[in-house]
Each structure stands twice: as structure tokens, then as C-alpha cells.
C-alpha positions, 0 to 999 in steps of 0.5 A: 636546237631541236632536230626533231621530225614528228611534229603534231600539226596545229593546221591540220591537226595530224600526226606528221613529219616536219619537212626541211627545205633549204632557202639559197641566195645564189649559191649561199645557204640562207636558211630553212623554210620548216613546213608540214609534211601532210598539209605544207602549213609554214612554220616561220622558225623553229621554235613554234614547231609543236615537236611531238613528244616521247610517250612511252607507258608510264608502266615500266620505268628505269629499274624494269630495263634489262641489263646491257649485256656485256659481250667480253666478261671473261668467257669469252677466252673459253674455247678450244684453242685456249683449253689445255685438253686441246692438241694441234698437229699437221692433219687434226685438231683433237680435244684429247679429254674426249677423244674428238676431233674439234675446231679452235672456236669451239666449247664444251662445259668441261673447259679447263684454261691452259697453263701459262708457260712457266709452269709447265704447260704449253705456251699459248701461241696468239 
């Protein structure tokens, strides 16, 4: 079952929208009654609905799409607070390679990854 909305309409001939309206018994949903949006033409069931196709340019295909970029490859741990240069006391955060004040979520080029702990540099509290 097709839940398209862009139908070209043998009727009127226009690109339009297909509308759909509930049909009730009471208070009993019976069915849809499928008309077109510009000029109300009937349809009696979905199957007769000229849906309007997905053109695109036949320039580009498949292989011309860009890549899905990938949001966490790995950089994304390359901030201040995971640097080994990066030092916290009660009043500033410091990078201590350049001599800065600096926030946790910031990044340089000269990243250099902490240590882990056994051996020997600061443990990463998170």
C-alpha cells in the first residue's frame, strides 16, 4: 500500500496532492474516500492513483553521493580535558604546553592523549 501524497491527476491534468478523508459508520472507521486536492476527482481505490513518480537527474548516480559523515570516528575525545598538557585546580583550567587559560572542550593541533594510569600519568576522572 502506496502512502504517497503527489499524484498527477488524469482529470484535471495537474500536478497535485491526493487527499484523504475518513468514510465512518457511526462511530466505526470504514474506509477512505481518495480525492484530488486542485480538482476533487474520485478515486474508488488506491490502486488507480497515478502517484507521481521520483524524478531526479539521470546525471548523478549512486557512486556521485557523498559520504554519511561519521560524527564520532575517534576525534572526538581530542579535547582539552583528555590532553596530558591540560591541568585543573580550584580558580583555572590551564593548558601548561602553552601557557593559556583554556576550557575543557577545547582543542588545539598539538593534541597529545593522557596517559592511562598504570603508567604513570593522571588518571582520567569520566
Amino acid at each position: 500500500m502506496s502512502r504517497g501524497v503527489e499524484i498527477l491527476c488524469p482529470q484535471c491534468g495537474e500536478e497535485s496532492f491526493l487527499r484523504r478523508e475518513p468514510v465512518y459508520d457511526g462511530f466505526r472507521k470504514t474506509g477512505e474516500k481518495l480525492t484530488c486536492a486542485a480538482c476533487g476527482h474520485r478515486f474508488e481505490s488506491e490502486s488507480e492513483v497515478p502517484f507521481k513518480g521520483a524524478k531526479g537527474p539521470g546525471v548523478f548516480g549512486p557512486a556521485d553521493r557523498s559520504r554519511k559523515p561519521d560524527l564520532f570516528a575517534g576525534d572526538e575525545v581530542r579535547n582539552c580535558r583528555r590532553c596530558e598538557h591540560y591541568v585543573v585546580n580550584p580558580f583555572v583550567q590551564r593548558c601548561v604546553l602553552h601557557g593559556r587559560t583554556v576550557e575543557a572542550t577545547d582543542g588545539c593541533a598539538d593534541f597529545a592523549a593522557k596517559r592511562p594510569a598504570e603508567e604513570g600519568g593522571a588518571a582520567d576522572p569520566s
